[in-house]
C-alpha atoms as one frame of an Amber mdcrd trajectory, in Angstrom:
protein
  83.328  46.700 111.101  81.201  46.627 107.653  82.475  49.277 105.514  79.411
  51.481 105.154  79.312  52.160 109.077  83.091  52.885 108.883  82.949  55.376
 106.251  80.147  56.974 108.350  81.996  57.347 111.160  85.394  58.730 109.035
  83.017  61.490 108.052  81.176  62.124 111.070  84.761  62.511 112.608  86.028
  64.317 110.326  83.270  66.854 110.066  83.313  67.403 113.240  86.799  68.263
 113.227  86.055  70.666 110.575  82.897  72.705 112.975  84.832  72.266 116.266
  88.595  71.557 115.985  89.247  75.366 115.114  90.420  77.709 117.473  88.690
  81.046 118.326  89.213  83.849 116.374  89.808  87.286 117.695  89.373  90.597
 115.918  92.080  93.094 116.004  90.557  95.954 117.823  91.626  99.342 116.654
  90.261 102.599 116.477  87.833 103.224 113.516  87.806 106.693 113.493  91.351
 108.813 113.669  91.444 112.517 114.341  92.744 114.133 111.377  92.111 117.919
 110.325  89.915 118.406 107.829  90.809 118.712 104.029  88.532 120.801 102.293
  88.715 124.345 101.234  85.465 126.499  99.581  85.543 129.269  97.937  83.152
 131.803  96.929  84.089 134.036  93.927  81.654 137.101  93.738  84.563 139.193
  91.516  81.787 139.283  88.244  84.691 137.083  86.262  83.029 133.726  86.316
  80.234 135.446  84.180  82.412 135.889  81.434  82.702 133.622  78.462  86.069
 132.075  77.539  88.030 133.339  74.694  87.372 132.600  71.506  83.408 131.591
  72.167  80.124 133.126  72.440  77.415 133.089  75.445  73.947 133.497  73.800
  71.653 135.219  75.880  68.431 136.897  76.155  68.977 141.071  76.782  66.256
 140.558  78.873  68.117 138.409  81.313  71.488 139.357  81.387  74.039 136.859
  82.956
């Protein structure tokens, strides 16, 4: 066999070993979504403190619109 053609064919084999020689693959199938309760807490604070400056600064205002 002349060289050439036998090198073709070692490749064509072999490539097609490589496409078709693998086995099937199968995805693990497990839930996506899990119940779980639900982590979040809000909170509203209408006590009149989170208008307040912290200590040691100022809040510069308008006396026209008061904070």
């Amino acid at each position: 066999m002349k060289p050439h053609i036998r090198k073709s064919l070692l490749s064509f084999v072999i490539g097609a070993l490589v496409l078709f020689g693998g086995g099937i693959a199968f995805a693990q199938e497990e839930a996506l979504f899990t119940s779980v309760a639900p982590d979040a807490l809000l909170v509203l604070d209408l006590s009149g403190s989170m208008r307040w400056t912290p200590n040691g600064s100022r809040m510069y205002t308008n006396n026209l619109n008061n904070c």
